[in-house]
C-alpha positions in Angstrom: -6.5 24.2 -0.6 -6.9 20.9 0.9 -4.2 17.9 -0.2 -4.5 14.1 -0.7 -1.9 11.5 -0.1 -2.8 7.9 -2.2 -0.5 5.6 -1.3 -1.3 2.2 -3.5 0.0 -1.5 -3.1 3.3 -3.6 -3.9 4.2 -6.0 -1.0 7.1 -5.2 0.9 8.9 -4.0 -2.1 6.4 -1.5 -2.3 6.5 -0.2 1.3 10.3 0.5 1.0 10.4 2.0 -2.3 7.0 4.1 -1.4 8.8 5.1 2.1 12.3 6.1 0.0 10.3 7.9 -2.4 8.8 10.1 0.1 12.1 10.4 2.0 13.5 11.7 -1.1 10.5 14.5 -2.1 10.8 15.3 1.8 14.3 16.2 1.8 14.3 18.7 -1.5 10.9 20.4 -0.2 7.9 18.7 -1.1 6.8 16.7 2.5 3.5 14.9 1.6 3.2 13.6 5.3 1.5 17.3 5.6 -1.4 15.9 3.7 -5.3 16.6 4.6 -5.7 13.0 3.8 -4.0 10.1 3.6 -5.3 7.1 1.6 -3.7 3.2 1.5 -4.2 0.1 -0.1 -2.0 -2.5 0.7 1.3 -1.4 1.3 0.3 1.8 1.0 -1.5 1.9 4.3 1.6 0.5 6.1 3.4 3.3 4.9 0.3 6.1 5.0 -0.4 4.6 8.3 3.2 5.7 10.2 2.9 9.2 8.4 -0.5 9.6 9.8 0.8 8.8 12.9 4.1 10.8 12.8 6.7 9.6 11.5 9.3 12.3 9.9 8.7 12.4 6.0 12.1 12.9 5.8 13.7 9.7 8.0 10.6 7.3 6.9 13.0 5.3 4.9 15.9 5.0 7.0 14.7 1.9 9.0 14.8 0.1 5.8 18.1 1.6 4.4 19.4 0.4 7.9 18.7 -3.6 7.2 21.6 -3.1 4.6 23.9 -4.0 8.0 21.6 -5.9 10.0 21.4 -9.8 10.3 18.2 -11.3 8.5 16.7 -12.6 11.0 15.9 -8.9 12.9 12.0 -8.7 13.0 10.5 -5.4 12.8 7.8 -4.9 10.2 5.7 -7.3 7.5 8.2 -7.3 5.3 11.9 -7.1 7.1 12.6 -10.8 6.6 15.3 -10.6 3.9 15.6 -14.0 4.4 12.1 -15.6 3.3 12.0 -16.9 -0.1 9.9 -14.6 -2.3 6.1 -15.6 -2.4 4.4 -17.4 -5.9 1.8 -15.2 -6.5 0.6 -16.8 -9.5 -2.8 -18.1 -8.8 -3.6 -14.7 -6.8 -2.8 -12.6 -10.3 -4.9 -15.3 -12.3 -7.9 -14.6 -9.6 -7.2 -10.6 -10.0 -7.2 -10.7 -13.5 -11.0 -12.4 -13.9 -12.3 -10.1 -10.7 -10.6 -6.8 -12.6 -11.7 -7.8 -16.1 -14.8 -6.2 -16.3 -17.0 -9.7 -17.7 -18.1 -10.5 -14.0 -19.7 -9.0 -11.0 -16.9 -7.4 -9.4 -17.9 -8.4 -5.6 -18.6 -12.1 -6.8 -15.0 -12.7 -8.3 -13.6 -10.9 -5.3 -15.3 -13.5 -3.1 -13.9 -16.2 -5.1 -10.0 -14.2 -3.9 -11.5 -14.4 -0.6 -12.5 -18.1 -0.4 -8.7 -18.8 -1.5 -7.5 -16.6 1.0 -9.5 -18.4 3.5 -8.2 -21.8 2.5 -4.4 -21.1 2.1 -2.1 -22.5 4.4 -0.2 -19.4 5.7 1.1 -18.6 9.5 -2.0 -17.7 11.7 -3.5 -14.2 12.5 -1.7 -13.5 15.9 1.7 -14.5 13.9 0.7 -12.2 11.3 -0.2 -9.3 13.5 3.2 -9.6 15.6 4.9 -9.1 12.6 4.2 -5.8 12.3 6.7 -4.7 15.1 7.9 -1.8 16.5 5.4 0.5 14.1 2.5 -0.4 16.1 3.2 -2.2 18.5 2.8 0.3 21.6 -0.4 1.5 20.4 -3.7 0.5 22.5 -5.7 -1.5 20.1 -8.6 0.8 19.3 -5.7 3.5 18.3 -6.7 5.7 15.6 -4.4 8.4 13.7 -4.7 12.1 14.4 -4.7 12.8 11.2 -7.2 12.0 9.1 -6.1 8.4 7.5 -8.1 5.9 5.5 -7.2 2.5 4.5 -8.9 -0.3 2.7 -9.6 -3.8 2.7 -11.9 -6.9 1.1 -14.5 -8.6 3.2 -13.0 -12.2 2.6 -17.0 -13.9 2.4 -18.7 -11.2 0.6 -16.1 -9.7 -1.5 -17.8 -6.4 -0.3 -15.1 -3.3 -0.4 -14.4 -1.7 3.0 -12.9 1.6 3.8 -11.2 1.5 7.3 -11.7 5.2 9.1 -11.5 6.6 12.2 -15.3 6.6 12.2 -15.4 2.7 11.5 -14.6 1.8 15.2 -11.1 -0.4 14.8 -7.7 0.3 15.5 -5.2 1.0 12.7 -2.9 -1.6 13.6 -5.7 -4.5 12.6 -7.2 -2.1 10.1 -3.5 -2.2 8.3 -3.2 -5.9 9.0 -6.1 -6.6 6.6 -5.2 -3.9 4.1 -2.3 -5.5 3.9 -3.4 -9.1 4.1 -2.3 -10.4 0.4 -4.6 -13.4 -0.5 -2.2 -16.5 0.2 0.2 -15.2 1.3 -1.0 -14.0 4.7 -4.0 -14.9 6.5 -7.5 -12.6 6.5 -7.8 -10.6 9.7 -10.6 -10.5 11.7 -12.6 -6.8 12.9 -15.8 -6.8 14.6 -16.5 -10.7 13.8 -15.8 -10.7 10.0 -12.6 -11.8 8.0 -10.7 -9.2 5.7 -8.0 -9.1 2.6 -6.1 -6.8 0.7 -8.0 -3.8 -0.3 -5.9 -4.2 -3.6 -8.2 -6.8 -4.2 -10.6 -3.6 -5.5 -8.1 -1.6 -7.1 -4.3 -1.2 -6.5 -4.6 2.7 -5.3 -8.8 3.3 -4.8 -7.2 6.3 -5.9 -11.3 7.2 -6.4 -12.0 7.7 -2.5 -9.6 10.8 -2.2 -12.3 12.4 -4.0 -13.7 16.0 -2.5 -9.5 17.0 -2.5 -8.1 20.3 -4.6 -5.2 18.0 -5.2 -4.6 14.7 -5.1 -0.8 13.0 -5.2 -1.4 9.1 -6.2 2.4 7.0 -5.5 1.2 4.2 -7.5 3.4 1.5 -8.7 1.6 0.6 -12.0 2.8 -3.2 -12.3 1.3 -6.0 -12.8 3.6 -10.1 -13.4 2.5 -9.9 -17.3 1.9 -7.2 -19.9 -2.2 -7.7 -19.9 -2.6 -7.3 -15.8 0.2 -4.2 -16.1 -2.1 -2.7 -18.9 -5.4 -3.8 -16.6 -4.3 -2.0 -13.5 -3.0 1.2 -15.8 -6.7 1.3 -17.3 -8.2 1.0 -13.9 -5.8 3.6 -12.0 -6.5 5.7 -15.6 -10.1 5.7 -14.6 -9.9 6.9 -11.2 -7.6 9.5 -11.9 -10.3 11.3 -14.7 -12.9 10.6 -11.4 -10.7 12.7 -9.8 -10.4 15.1 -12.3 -13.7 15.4 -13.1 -14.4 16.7 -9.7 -12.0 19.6 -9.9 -8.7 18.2 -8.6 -5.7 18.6 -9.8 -4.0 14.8 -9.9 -0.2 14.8 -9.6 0.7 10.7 -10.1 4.1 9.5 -9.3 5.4 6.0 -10.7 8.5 4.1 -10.7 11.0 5.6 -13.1 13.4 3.1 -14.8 16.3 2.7 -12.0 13.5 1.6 -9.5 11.5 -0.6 -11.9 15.5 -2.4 -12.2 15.2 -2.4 -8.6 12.5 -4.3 -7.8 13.1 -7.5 -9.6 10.1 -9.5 -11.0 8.4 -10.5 -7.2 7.4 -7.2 -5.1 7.1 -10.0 -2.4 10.8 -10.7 -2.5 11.9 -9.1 0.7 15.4 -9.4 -0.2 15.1 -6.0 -2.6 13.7 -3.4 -0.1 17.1 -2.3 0.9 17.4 -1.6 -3.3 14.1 -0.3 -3.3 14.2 2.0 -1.0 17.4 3.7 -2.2 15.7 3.7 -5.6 12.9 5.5 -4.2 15.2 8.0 -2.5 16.9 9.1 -5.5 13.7 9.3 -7.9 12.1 11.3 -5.1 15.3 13.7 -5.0 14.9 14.0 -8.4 10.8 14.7 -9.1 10.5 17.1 -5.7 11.0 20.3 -8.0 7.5 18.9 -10.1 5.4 18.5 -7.1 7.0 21.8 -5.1 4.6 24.0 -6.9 1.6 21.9 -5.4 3.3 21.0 -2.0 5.9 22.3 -0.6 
């Protein structure tokens, strides 16, 4: 039986409650670090990134938990500022929304994300790639994960959708970079001469490329800043998961449950909640381990 990891989007909120969450199913039983496969968008390739490469299910959280007594102004990872103010992601969900609505070629409205991205005033792409830390910062830069790891990004000019493999020739650390690269918020990153963005700029999870898996766990955060984006990104992630189905796997999703909703406030770029997140995560993963035991223990 072969077992998929999707790990999808949310900003740093998402990394900490996606890293408590596994922490959590880790500890009761269920480790999904001993996935086949391990998919990320976004977030979810920071976090399916340092899995791939390692990192104890079990403790994958407890850098997080640990800024709860550290200063704000430790650096460490893309989202350990506690300090920043939260970013205004309003124009990016008003972009999203036309490229996910279905009326317009997909690629062409994804372009129009890119162009933005391009423009925006944000720190630069050496800034940007420092920021990620400790996680990757002693690997050589054509390092690739043992295990077999995907992530995805945007092609910032073409809109085109990318999937980042060991295959493709780049090193994780730049191939995370652009997967995590939100459109004005942080600069596109540059592989083999071409500029990249957030592979949620597709889909939140492109839950559909864990296809070819028995079973298939998809960590999805399902959220979106108004009712009409949370109920477009529900529909899309719907869509993949019967893709999934329909080729013989068995889908186990995971979403927030109410107490890490509470958690996360209204921005998932407010870096001031991962410490909340993260705990949230902890306890719903505690909690749901006994539901995915049966597939993964």
């Amino acid at each position: 039986m072969t077992r998929a990891l999707v790990l999808g989007g949310g900003g740093p909120v998402g990394i900490a409650w996606e890293s408590g969450l596994i922490a959590g199913l880790a500890q009761a039983g269920a480790d999904l670090g001993r996935a086949d496969f391990t998919l990320g968008t976004s977030a979810g390739s920071f976090v399916g990134a340092r899995l791939a490469l390692g990192a104890d299910a079990k403790t994958l959280a407890d850098p997080i938990l640990a800024e709860a007594y550290r200063p704000a102004s430790a650096g460490g990872d893309p989202g350990r500022d506690a300090g920043r103010p939260a970013a205004d992601l309003s124009t990016l969900m008003r972009l999203m929304a036309e490229a996910q609505s279905g009326t317009r070629n997909p690629a062409a409205a994804r372009a129009e994300i890119g162009a933005f991205a391009l423009a925006a005033r944000t720190m630069d792409e050496s800034a940007f790639l420092a920021s990620f830390g400790h996680a990757f910062a002693s690997l050589p830069d054509d390092a690739w994960p043992e295990r077999d790891f995907a992530c995805t990004a945007v092609d910032a000019e073409t809109g085109g959708f990318q999937l980042w493999t060991r295959a493709s020739g780049v090193g994780v650390a730049r191939a995370v970079a652009s997967s995590c690269s939100v459109p004005g918020v942080f600069p596109p990153v540059t592989l083999k001469g071409r500029r990249y963005i957030d592979g949620g700029m597709r889909s939140p999870t492109n839950a559909d490329m864990a296809a070819g898996h028995q079973v298939v766990a998809v960590i999805a955060l399902r959220l979106g800043e108004t009712l009409d984006a949370a109920n477009r990104m529900g529909q899309l992630l719907d869509q993949e998961i019967e893709s999934l189905k329909d080729g013989g796997a068995t889908v186990l999703l995971i979403t927030p449950d109410e107490a890490s909703v509470a958690a996360f406030g209204p921005n998932l770029m407010d870096f001031a909640r991962r410490v909340d997140a993260a705990r949230a995560g902890l306890v719903q993963g505690l909690a749901y381990a006994k539901d995915i035991q049966p597939y993964w223990g």
